[in-house]
C-alpha positions in Angstrom: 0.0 0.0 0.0 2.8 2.8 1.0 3.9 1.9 -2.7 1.3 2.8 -4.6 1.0 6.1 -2.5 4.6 6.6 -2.9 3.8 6.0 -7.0 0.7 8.1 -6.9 2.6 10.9 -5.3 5.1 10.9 -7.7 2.9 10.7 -10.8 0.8 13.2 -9.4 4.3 15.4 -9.1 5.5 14.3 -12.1 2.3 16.2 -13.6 2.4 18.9 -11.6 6.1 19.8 -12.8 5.4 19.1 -16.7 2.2 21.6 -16.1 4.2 23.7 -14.3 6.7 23.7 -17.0 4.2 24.2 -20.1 2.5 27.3 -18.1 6.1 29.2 -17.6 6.6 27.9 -21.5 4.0 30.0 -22.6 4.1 32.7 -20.2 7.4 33.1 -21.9 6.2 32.7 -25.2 3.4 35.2 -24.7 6.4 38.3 -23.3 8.4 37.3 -26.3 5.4 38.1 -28.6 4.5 41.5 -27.0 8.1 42.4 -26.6 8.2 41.3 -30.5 4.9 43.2 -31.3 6.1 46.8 -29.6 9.6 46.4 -31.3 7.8 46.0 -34.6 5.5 48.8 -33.8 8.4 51.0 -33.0 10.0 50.1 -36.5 6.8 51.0 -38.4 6.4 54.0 -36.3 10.0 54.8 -37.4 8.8 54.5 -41.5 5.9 56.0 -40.6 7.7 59.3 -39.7 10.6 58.6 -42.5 11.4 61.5 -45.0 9.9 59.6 -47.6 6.6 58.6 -45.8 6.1 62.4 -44.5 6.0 63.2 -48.4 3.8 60.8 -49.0 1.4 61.7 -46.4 2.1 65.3 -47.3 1.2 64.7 -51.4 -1.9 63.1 -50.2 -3.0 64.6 -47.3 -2.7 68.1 -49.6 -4.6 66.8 -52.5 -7.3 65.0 -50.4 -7.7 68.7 -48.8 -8.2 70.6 -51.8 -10.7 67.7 -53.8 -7.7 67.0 -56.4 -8.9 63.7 -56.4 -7.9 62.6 -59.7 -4.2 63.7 -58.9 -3.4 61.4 -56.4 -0.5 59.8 -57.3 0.8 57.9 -54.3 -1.0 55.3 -53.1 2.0 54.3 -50.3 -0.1 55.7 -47.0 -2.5 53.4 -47.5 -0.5 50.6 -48.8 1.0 50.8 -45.7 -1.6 51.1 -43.1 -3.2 48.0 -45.6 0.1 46.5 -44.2 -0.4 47.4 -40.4 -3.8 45.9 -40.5 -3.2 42.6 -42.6 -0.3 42.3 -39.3 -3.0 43.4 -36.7 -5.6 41.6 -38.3 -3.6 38.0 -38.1 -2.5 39.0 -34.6 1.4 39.7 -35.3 0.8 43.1 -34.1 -0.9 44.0 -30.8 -4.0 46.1 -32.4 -3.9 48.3 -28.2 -0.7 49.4 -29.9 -1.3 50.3 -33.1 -4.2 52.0 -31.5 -2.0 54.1 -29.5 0.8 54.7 -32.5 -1.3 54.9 -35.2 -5.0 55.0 -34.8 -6.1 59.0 -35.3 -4.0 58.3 -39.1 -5.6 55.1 -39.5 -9.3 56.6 -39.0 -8.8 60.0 -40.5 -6.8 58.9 -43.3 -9.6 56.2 -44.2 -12.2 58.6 -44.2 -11.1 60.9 -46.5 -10.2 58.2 -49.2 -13.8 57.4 -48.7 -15.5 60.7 -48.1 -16.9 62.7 -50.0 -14.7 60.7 -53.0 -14.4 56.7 -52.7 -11.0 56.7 -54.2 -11.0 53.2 -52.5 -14.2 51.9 -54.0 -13.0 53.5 -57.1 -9.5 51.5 -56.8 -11.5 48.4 -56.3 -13.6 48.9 -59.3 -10.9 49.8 -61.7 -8.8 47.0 -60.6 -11.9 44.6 -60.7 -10.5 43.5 -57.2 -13.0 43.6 -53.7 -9.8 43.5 -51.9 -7.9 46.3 -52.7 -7.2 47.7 -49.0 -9.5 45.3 -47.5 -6.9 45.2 -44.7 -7.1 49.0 -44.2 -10.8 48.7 -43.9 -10.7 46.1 -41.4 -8.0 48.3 -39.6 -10.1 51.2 -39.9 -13.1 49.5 -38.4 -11.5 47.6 -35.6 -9.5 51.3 -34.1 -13.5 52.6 -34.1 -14.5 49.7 -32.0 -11.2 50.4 -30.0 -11.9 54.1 -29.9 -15.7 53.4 -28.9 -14.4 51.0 -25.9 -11.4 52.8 -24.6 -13.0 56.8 -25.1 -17.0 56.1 -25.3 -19.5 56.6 -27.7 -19.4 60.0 -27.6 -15.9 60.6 -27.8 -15.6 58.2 -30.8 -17.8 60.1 -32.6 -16.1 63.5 -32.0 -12.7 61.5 -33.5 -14.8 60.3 -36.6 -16.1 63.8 -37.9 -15.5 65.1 -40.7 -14.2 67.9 -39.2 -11.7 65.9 -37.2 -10.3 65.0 -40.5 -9.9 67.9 -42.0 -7.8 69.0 -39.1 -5.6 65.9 -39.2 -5.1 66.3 -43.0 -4.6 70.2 -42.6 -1.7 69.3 -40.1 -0.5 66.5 -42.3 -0.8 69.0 -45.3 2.2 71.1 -43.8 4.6 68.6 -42.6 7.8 69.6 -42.2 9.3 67.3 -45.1 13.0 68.0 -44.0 12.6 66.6 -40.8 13.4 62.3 -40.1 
Protein backbone atom coordinates (compact mmCIF):
# COMPACT_ATOMS: atom_id res chain seq x y z
CA UNK A 1 0.00 0.00 0.00
CA UNK A 2 2.84 2.76 1.04
CA UNK A 3 3.91 1.90 -2.72
CA UNK A 4 1.33 2.77 -4.58
CA UNK A 5 0.97 6.11 -2.49
CA UNK A 6 4.64 6.57 -2.92
CA UNK A 7 3.79 6.01 -7.04
CA UNK A 8 0.65 8.13 -6.87
CA UNK A 9 2.55 10.90 -5.30
CA UNK A 10 5.15 10.89 -7.73
CA UNK A 11 2.89 10.68 -10.75
CA UNK A 12 0.82 13.24 -9.36
CA UNK A 13 4.29 15.39 -9.06
CA UNK A 14 5.52 14.33 -12.09
CA UNK A 15 2.30 16.23 -13.62
CA UNK A 16 2.44 18.87 -11.56
CA UNK A 17 6.11 19.83 -12.79
CA UNK A 18 5.36 19.07 -16.68
CA UNK A 19 2.15 21.57 -16.07
CA UNK A 20 4.19 23.65 -14.28
CA UNK A 21 6.66 23.72 -16.96
CA UNK A 22 4.17 24.20 -20.13
CA UNK A 23 2.47 27.26 -18.13
CA UNK A 24 6.11 29.23 -17.61
CA UNK A 25 6.64 27.85 -21.51
CA UNK A 26 4.02 29.96 -22.60
CA UNK A 27 4.12 32.73 -20.24
CA UNK A 28 7.41 33.06 -21.95
CA UNK A 29 6.16 32.66 -25.21
CA UNK A 30 3.41 35.23 -24.74
CA UNK A 31 6.42 38.25 -23.34
CA UNK A 32 8.40 37.25 -26.34
CA UNK A 33 5.42 38.14 -28.58
CA UNK A 34 4.47 41.51 -27.01
CA UNK A 35 8.08 42.42 -26.55
CA UNK A 36 8.20 41.28 -30.51
CA UNK A 37 4.87 43.17 -31.29
CA UNK A 38 6.15 46.81 -29.65
CA UNK A 39 9.60 46.40 -31.35
CA UNK A 40 7.80 45.97 -34.63
CA UNK A 41 5.47 48.80 -33.76
CA UNK A 42 8.36 50.97 -32.96
CA UNK A 43 9.97 50.12 -36.48
CA UNK A 44 6.82 51.02 -38.39
CA UNK A 45 6.41 53.95 -36.28
CA UNK A 46 10.04 54.76 -37.39
CA UNK A 47 8.76 54.48 -41.52
CA UNK A 48 5.88 55.97 -40.64
CA UNK A 49 7.72 59.32 -39.70
CA UNK A 50 10.60 58.57 -42.50
CA UNK A 51 11.36 61.52 -44.95
CA UNK A 52 9.92 59.58 -47.57
CA UNK A 53 6.60 58.57 -45.79
CA UNK A 54 6.11 62.40 -44.50
CA UNK A 55 6.03 63.22 -48.43
CA UNK A 56 3.78 60.83 -49.01
CA UNK A 57 1.41 61.70 -46.40
CA UNK A 58 2.10 65.34 -47.32
CA UNK A 59 1.17 64.67 -51.37
CA UNK A 60 -1.91 63.05 -50.25
CA UNK A 61 -3.02 64.59 -47.34
CA UNK A 62 -2.68 68.09 -49.63
CA UNK A 63 -4.60 66.76 -52.48
CA UNK A 64 -7.33 65.00 -50.35
CA UNK A 65 -7.66 68.70 -48.76
CA UNK A 66 -8.19 70.59 -51.80
CA UNK A 67 -10.72 67.69 -53.77
CA UNK A 68 -7.72 67.04 -56.36
CA UNK A 69 -8.87 63.69 -56.36
CA UNK A 70 -7.86 62.62 -59.67
CA UNK A 71 -4.15 63.65 -58.89
CA UNK A 72 -3.43 61.44 -56.39
CA UNK A 73 -0.51 59.77 -57.28
CA UNK A 74 0.76 57.86 -54.30
CA UNK A 75 -0.96 55.31 -53.05
CA UNK A 76 1.99 54.32 -50.26
CA UNK A 77 -0.11 55.67 -46.97
CA UNK A 78 -2.50 53.39 -47.51
CA UNK A 79 -0.49 50.59 -48.79
CA UNK A 80 1.00 50.79 -45.74
CA UNK A 81 -1.63 51.09 -43.09
CA UNK A 82 -3.19 48.04 -45.62
CA UNK A 83 0.12 46.51 -44.23
CA UNK A 84 -0.38 47.43 -40.39
CA UNK A 85 -3.75 45.86 -40.46
CA UNK A 86 -3.19 42.60 -42.56
CA UNK A 87 -0.26 42.28 -39.35
CA UNK A 88 -2.97 43.43 -36.72
CA UNK A 89 -5.58 41.61 -38.26
CA UNK A 90 -3.62 37.98 -38.12
CA UNK A 91 -2.47 39.05 -34.57
CA UNK A 92 1.43 39.67 -35.27
CA UNK A 93 0.82 43.12 -34.09
CA UNK A 94 -0.85 43.95 -30.79
CA UNK A 95 -4.04 46.14 -32.37
CA UNK A 96 -3.90 48.26 -28.19
CA UNK A 97 -0.74 49.37 -29.93
CA UNK A 98 -1.26 50.31 -33.08
CA UNK A 99 -4.18 51.96 -31.46
CA UNK A 100 -2.00 54.09 -29.49
CA UNK A 101 0.81 54.71 -32.49
CA UNK A 102 -1.30 54.95 -35.18
CA UNK A 103 -5.01 54.99 -34.81
CA UNK A 104 -6.12 58.97 -35.26
CA UNK A 105 -3.98 58.25 -39.14
CA UNK A 106 -5.55 55.08 -39.48
CA UNK A 107 -9.27 56.59 -39.01
CA UNK A 108 -8.83 59.99 -40.52
CA UNK A 109 -6.77 58.85 -43.29
CA UNK A 110 -9.57 56.23 -44.23
CA UNK A 111 -12.21 58.55 -44.17
CA UNK A 112 -11.09 60.90 -46.54
CA UNK A 113 -10.23 58.18 -49.20
CA UNK A 114 -13.83 57.40 -48.66
CA UNK A 115 -15.50 60.66 -48.07
CA UNK A 116 -16.90 62.69 -50.04
CA UNK A 117 -14.70 60.66 -53.02
CA UNK A 118 -14.36 56.68 -52.68
CA UNK A 119 -11.05 56.69 -54.18
CA UNK A 120 -10.95 53.22 -52.54
CA UNK A 121 -14.18 51.93 -54.00
CA UNK A 122 -13.02 53.45 -57.09
CA UNK A 123 -9.47 51.47 -56.84
CA UNK A 124 -11.49 48.40 -56.34
CA UNK A 125 -13.59 48.90 -59.28
CA UNK A 126 -10.88 49.84 -61.68
CA UNK A 127 -8.76 46.95 -60.56
CA UNK A 128 -11.91 44.64 -60.70
CA UNK A 129 -10.55 43.47 -57.18
CA UNK A 130 -13.00 43.63 -53.74
CA UNK A 131 -9.76 43.48 -51.88
CA UNK A 132 -7.92 46.28 -52.65
CA UNK A 133 -7.17 47.72 -49.04
CA UNK A 134 -9.54 45.35 -47.48
CA UNK A 135 -6.95 45.17 -44.67
CA UNK A 136 -7.06 49.05 -44.21
CA UNK A 137 -10.83 48.75 -43.85
CA UNK A 138 -10.74 46.11 -41.45
CA UNK A 139 -8.03 48.34 -39.63
CA UNK A 140 -10.05 51.21 -39.92
CA UNK A 141 -13.10 49.49 -38.44
CA UNK A 142 -11.45 47.58 -35.65
CA UNK A 143 -9.51 51.27 -34.07
CA UNK A 144 -13.45 52.59 -34.13
CA UNK A 145 -14.54 49.69 -32.02
CA UNK A 146 -11.20 50.45 -29.98
CA UNK A 147 -11.87 54.14 -29.88
CA UNK A 148 -15.65 53.44 -28.88
CA UNK A 149 -14.40 51.03 -25.91
CA UNK A 150 -11.37 52.76 -24.61
CA UNK A 151 -13.00 56.83 -25.11
CA UNK A 152 -16.96 56.14 -25.26
CA UNK A 153 -19.50 56.63 -27.65
CA UNK A 154 -19.39 59.98 -27.64
CA UNK A 155 -15.88 60.60 -27.76
CA UNK A 156 -15.64 58.17 -30.79
CA UNK A 157 -17.84 60.09 -32.58
CA UNK A 158 -16.15 63.52 -32.05
CA UNK A 159 -12.70 61.52 -33.54
CA UNK A 160 -14.82 60.31 -36.64
CA UNK A 161 -16.13 63.78 -37.89
CA UNK A 162 -15.45 65.14 -40.67
CA UNK A 163 -14.15 67.93 -39.23
CA UNK A 164 -11.65 65.88 -37.17
CA UNK A 165 -10.31 64.99 -40.53
CA UNK A 166 -9.94 67.93 -41.97
CA UNK A 167 -7.81 69.04 -39.08
CA UNK A 168 -5.65 65.86 -39.16
CA UNK A 169 -5.09 66.30 -42.96
CA UNK A 170 -4.55 70.16 -42.59
CA UNK A 171 -1.75 69.30 -40.07
CA UNK A 172 -0.46 66.50 -42.26
CA UNK A 173 -0.79 69.02 -45.28
CA UNK A 174 2.20 71.07 -43.81
CA UNK A 175 4.57 68.61 -42.63
CA UNK A 176 7.84 69.55 -42.17
CA UNK A 177 9.29 67.31 -45.13
CA UNK A 178 12.98 67.95 -43.97
CA UNK A 179 12.61 66.60 -40.77
CA UNK A 180 13.38 62.26 -40.07
Amino acid sequence: MASFDITTLTAGASWALAIGTLLILYWQTRQAQRLNSANAVLELRQQFDSPRMRRARHHLSSRLINNQHEDITSVEVATFFELVGALTHRRVLDEDLIWEAFGTWIVNYYTAMRRPVDLIGRARTSLQDPLVFHEFEWLSDRIREIDQRMLGAAHAEVVESPEETRTILKRESTLDLEVS
